[in-house]
C-alpha positions in Angstrom: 85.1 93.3 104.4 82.2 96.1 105.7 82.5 99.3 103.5 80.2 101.6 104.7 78.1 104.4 102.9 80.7 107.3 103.6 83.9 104.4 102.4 81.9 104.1 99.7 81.4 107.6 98.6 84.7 108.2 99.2 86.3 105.3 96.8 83.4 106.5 94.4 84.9 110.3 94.6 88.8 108.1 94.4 88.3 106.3 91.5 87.0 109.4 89.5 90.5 111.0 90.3 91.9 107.9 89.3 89.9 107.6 85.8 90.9 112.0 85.3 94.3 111.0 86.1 94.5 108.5 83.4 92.4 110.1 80.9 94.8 113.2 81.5 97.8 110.9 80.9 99.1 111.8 84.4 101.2 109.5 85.5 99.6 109.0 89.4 97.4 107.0 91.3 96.2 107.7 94.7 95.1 104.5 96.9 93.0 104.9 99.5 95.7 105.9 102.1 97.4 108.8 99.8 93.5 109.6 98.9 92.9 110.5 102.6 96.6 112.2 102.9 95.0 115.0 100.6 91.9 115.3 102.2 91.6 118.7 103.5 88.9 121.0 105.0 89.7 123.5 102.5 87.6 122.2 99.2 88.7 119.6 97.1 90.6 122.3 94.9 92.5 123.9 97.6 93.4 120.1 98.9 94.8 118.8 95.1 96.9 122.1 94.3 98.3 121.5 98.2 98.8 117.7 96.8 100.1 118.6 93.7 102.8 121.0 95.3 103.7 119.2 97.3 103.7 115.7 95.4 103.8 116.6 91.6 105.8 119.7 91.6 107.5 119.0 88.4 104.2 119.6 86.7 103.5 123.1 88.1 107.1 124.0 85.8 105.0 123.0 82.9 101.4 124.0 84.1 100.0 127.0 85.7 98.5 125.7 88.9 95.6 126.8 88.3 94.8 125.4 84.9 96.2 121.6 86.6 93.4 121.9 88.8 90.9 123.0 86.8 91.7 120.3 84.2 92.1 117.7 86.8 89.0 118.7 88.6 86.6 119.1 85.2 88.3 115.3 84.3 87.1 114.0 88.2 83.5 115.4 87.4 83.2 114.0 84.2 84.0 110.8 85.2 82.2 110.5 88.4 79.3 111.6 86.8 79.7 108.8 84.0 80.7 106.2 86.7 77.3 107.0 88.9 75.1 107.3 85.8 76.0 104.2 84.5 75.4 102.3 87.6 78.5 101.4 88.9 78.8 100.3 92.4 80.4 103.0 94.6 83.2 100.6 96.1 84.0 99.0 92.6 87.7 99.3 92.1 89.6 100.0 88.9 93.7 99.3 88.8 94.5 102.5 87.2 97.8 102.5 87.9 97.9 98.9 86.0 96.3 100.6 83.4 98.6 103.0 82.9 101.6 100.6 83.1 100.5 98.8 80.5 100.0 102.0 77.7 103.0 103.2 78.7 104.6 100.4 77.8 106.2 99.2 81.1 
């Protein structure tokens, strides 16, 4: 399969959702498909509250919206900027959501 520069950046960019997600203990995943459902041209903020409104809004009961993001968005930055640091190939794919299955115990 050809991946090219701008797939890779975006599974890079994916999989750092993916890693806040689970170090978050959120309970989603977002595969490439949903990942370019939330795309928007409104900033990568606007574009996850949108997704989380629409997708997750069982959280916003719990969480001011706001907050979500900003917790969510801190998480991404944090990990992409681990993931890049450390090398990793911008394609390389992590099963998250087989991750989380198995700490949660299903």
């Amino acid at each position: 399969m050809n991946t090219t520069p701008s797939s890779q950046h975006a599974d890079a960019h994916r999989n750092a959702y993916n890693a806040a997600f689970h170090e978050l203990g959120l309970s989603f995943h977002w595969d490439s498909a949903r990942y370019q459902s939330v795309l928007c041209a409104d900033g990568e903020r606007d574009c996850l509250r949108r997704y989380l409104e629409q997708h997750q809004p069982h959280l916003l009961k719990a969480y001011d919206a706001d907050f979500l993001v900003e917790a969510i968005q801190a998480a991404k930055e944090r990990c992409y900027g681990v993931m890049t640091g450390a090398g990793c190939r911008p394609g390389a794919f992590i099963n998250w959501a087989e991750i989380q299955q198995h700490h949660a115990g299903v």
